[in-house]
N, C-alpha and C positions, 0 to 999 in steps of 0.2 A: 464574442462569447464572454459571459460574464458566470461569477462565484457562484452569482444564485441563480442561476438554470438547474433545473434538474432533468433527472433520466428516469428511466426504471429498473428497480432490478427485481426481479421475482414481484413478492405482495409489497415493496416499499418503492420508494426512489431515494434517490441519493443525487449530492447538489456536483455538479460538475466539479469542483477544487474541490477534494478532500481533504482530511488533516490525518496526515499519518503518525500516530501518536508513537511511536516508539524511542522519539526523541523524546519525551516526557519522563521516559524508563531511564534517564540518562545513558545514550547510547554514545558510548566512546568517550564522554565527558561529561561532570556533574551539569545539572540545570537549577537553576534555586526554584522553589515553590512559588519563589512571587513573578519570576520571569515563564515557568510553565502558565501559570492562570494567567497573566497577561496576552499568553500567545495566542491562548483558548477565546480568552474574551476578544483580542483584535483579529482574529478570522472569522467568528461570529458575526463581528461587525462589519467585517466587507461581504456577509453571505453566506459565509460556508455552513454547512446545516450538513455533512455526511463527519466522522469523526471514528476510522480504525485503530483497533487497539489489540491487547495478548496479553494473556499471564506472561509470558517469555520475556515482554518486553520490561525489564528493570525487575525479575523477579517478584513482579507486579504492582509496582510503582508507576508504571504507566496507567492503567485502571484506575487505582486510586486517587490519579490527578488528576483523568481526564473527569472520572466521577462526580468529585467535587466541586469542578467547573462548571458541570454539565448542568447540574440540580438546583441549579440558580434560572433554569429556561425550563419552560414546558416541555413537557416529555412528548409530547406530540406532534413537535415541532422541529427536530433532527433526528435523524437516523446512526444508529449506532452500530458497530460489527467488534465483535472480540473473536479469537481463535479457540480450535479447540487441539487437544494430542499431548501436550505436555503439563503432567500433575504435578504442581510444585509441593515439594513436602521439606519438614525442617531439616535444616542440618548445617550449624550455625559454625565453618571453620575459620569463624574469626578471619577470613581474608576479603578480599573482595571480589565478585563475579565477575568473571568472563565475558567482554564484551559490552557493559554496561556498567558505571561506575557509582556500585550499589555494593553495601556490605553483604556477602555471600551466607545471608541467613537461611538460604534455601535451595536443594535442589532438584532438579528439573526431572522430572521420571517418564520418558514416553508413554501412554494409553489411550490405544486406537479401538478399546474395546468401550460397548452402548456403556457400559456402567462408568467408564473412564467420560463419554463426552458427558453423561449427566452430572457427577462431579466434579468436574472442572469450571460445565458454564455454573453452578449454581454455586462455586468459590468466584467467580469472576462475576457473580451479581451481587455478590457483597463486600468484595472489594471497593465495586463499581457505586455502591450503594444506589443502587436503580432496580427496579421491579422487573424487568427485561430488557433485552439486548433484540435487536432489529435483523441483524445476519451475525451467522455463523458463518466460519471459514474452517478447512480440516488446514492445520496449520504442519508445513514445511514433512507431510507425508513420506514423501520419497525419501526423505533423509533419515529414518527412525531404525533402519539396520532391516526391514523386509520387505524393502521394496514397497513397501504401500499396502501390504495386501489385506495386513489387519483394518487397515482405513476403511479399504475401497469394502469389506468382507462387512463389519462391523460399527464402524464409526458412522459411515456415509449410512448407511438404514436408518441408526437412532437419529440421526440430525432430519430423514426424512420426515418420521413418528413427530420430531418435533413440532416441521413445518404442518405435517397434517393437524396437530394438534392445537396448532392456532400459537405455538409458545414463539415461534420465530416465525420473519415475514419472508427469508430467503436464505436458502443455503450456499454451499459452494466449498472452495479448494483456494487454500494461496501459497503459491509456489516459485523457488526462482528458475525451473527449468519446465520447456513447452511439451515435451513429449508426455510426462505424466497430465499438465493438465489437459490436454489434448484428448486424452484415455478417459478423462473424469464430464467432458462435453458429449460423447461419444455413449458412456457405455452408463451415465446416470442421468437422474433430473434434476439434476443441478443446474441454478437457478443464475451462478456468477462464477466465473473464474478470476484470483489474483493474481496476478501474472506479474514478478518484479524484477526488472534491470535489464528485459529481453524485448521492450519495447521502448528503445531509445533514438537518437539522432546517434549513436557509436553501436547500437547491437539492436538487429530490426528482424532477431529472430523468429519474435512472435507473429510477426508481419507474412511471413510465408503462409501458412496452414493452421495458426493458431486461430487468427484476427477472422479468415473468410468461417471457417470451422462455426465459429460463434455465433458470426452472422446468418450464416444459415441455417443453423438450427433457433435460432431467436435468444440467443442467451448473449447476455452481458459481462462485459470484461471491464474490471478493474482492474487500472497500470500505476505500480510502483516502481522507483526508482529511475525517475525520468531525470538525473543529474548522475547515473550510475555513481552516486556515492561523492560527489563531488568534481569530477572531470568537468562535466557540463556544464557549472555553475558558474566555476574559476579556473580556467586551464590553465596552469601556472607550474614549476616543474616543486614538485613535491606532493601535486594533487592527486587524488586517490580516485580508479576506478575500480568499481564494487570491494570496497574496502581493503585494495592492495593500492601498493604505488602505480601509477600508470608507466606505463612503457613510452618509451622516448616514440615511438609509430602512434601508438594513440593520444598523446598529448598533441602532436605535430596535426596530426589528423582533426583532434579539436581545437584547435588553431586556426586553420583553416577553415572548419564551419562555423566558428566565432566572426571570421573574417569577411564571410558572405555576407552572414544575416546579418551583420553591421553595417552591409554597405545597401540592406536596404532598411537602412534604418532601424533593426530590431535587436534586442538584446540577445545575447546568446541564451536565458534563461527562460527568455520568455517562449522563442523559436522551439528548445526543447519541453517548455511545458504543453505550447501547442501541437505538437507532433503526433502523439497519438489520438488527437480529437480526427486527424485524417480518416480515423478506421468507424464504421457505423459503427460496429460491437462497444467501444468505448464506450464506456457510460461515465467514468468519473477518474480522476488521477489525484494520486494522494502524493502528499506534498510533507517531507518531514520540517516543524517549526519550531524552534527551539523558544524564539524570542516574538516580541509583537513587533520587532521590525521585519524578521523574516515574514510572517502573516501575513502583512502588512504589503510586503516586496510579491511574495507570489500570487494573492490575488490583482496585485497591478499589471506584473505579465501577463494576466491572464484575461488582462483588458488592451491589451496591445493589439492591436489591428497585423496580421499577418499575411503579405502578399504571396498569391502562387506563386508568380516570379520566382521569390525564394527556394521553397521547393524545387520548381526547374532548375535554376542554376545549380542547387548542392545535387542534383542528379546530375545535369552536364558535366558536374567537375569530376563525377564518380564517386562525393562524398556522402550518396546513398545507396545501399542495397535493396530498396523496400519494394515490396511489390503491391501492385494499384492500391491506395486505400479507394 
C-alpha cells in the first residue's frame, strides 16, 4: 500500500495516509511556520493528497497553515475536510490556550445549530483562504454538554443542504467514542465516520460493531490516532497514551507487540499505521506531522510490506482483541 492510493468517501476520495493537521495548531508544543510548510510540502511529496483540519485545532492556526501550503497546488488535486460545532469568538486573556501552544486570543463557543455550521465553515474558508472545503465533519458532538442532540437535530440537516447543494462533496461525524458514531451510520446519510484512538494495535474498539456497521451499510471510515497519542510510536516509560501517561500494563503490553513485529522485520509504527487498512470501511488514516522528517517517516511505514504471520502471532499471544477484519 502506498500514500497515493485512494478510496472514496461520499462525492470525493481521499489518498490512503492522511495528514492530520492538528499538529500544525501547535498541539502540546509550538511548531515554527517554516517546519509546519515543510511538513505539508514533504507529504505532498510522498503522495498524500487528503489533508484534516478544525477551527479547534490552535484556535485556528491549523487552517491558516494548512491554507497557505495548500494554495501553492491545484485545488482539484487534494481533498480537504475541516470540522464544524465550535465558534471561535475573541476574548484575548493574555494567557495561552489549553491544549495547544497558542496565545489564548480566542474562545471556543459550542453551535450545533444550521446557522452555527454555516458560520463557522465560512470563518474556516477564510482562514483557509480557499473557495471550499471537500468534507465536513460535526466535530467532537457528544462532548458539547447534550449529548449530541442539537447536532444530530440541527447541525447534521444543514451539512446535508450543504452536500445537496453541491458546496461540500461528503459529510460526516468525528469522534473519539464508537457508540455515538455508530448512532450517526445508523440513523443518517452520512457519508464518513472519524473514528479516533479506538482503532488501534492497544484499543480495537471500533473493530467490534463500528468497522462491520460501515461496511455494510457502504460508508467509509476514517481512523485517527493510530500511535494513541504516542504509545505506539515509542514505547518508552514516560510515553503518553491518549494524552495521559501510560500505565505500567499498557506500555508492557506495547513492548511486547513492538517485539513481534520486530521480529518479523517491521517497525512498530509501521505495523500500527497498517492495522486499520485490515478493515474494508477504512478508507484513509491520518497521521499527525509536525516536521518533514516525520512526513517523511510515516509515508515510508506506509510502504513497509506487512506479513500476516504478524497479525497471527500478536493474536496467538492474545496481544489482539480484534475481530475478523
Amino acid at each position: 500500500m502506498a500514500a497515493t492510493d485512494r478510496a472514496p468517501v461520499g462525492g470525493v476520495s481521499v489518498s490512503r495516509l492522511g495528514f492530520g493537521a492538528a499538529t500544525l495548531g501547535n498541539l502540546f508544543a509550538p511548531v515554527t511556520d517554516e517546519d509546519a510548510h515543510a511538513a505539508v510540502e514533504t507529504a505532498w511529496d510522498r503522495g498524500v493528497r487528503y489533508f484534516d483540519t478544525a477551527p479547534h485545532y490552535g484556535l485556528g492556526l491549523s487552517e491558516r497553515r494548512l491554507g497557505e501550503a495548500l494554495r501553492a497546488h491545484p485545488r482539484d488535486s487534494y481533498t480537504l475536510s475541516t470540522k464544524v460545532g465550535r465558534i471561535l469568538e475573541p476574548a484575548d486573556t493574555g494567557g495561552t490556550d489549553t491544549g495547544f501552544a497558542v496565545p489564548a486570543t480566542h474562545r471556543r463557543v459550542w453551535d450545533f445549530s444550521a446557522d452555527g455550521v454555516r458560520r463557522s465553515l465560512e470563518a474556516s474558508l477564510e482562514r483557509l483562504g480557499l473557495d471550499r472545503v471537500d468534507v465536513v465533519y460535526l466535530h467532537d458532538a457528544d462532548e458539547c454538554g447534550d449529548g449530541g442532540t442539537q447536532a444530530l437535530r440541527e447541525a447534521y440537516p444543514a451539512l446535508e443542504r450543504l452536500r445537496a447543494e453541491g458546496v461540500v462533496g461528503a459529510i460526516g461525524a468525528g469522534m473519539n467514542q464508537v457508540p455515538p458514531l455508530e448512532r450517526y451510520l445508523r440513523e443518517t446519510d452520512a457519508d464518513v465516520v472519524l473514528c479516533a484512538g479506538r482503532l488501534s494495535l492497544l484499543d480495537q474498539r471500533a473493530a467490534h460493531s463500528l468497522l462491520p456497521e460501515a461496511a455494510r451499510r457502504g460508508r467509509a471510515v476514517v481512523v485517527g490516532g493510530v500511535f494513541n497519542s504516542g504509545l505506539l510510536a515509542d514505547p518508552q516509560p514516560g510515553a503518553t497514551f491518549d494524552y495521559r501517561a501510560a500505565s505500567v500494563d499498557l506500555l508492557g503490553r506495547a513492548l511486547r507487540i513492538k517485539a513481534v513485529a520486530e521480529g518479523h522485520g517491521v517497525p512498530l509504527r509501521a505495523a500500527a499505521l497498517h492495522f486499520p487498512f485490515r478493515y474494508e470501511a477504512v478508507a484513509s488514516v491520518l497521521v499527525g506531522m509536525r516536521t518533514a522528517a516525520e512526513a517523511a517517516d510515516a509515508a515510508a511505514m506506509l510502504d513497509v510490506a506487512v506479513p500476516d504471520e504478524l497479525w497471527d502471532e500478536l493474536r496467538a499471544e492474545g496481544l489482539l482483541g480484534e475481530a475478523d477484519g
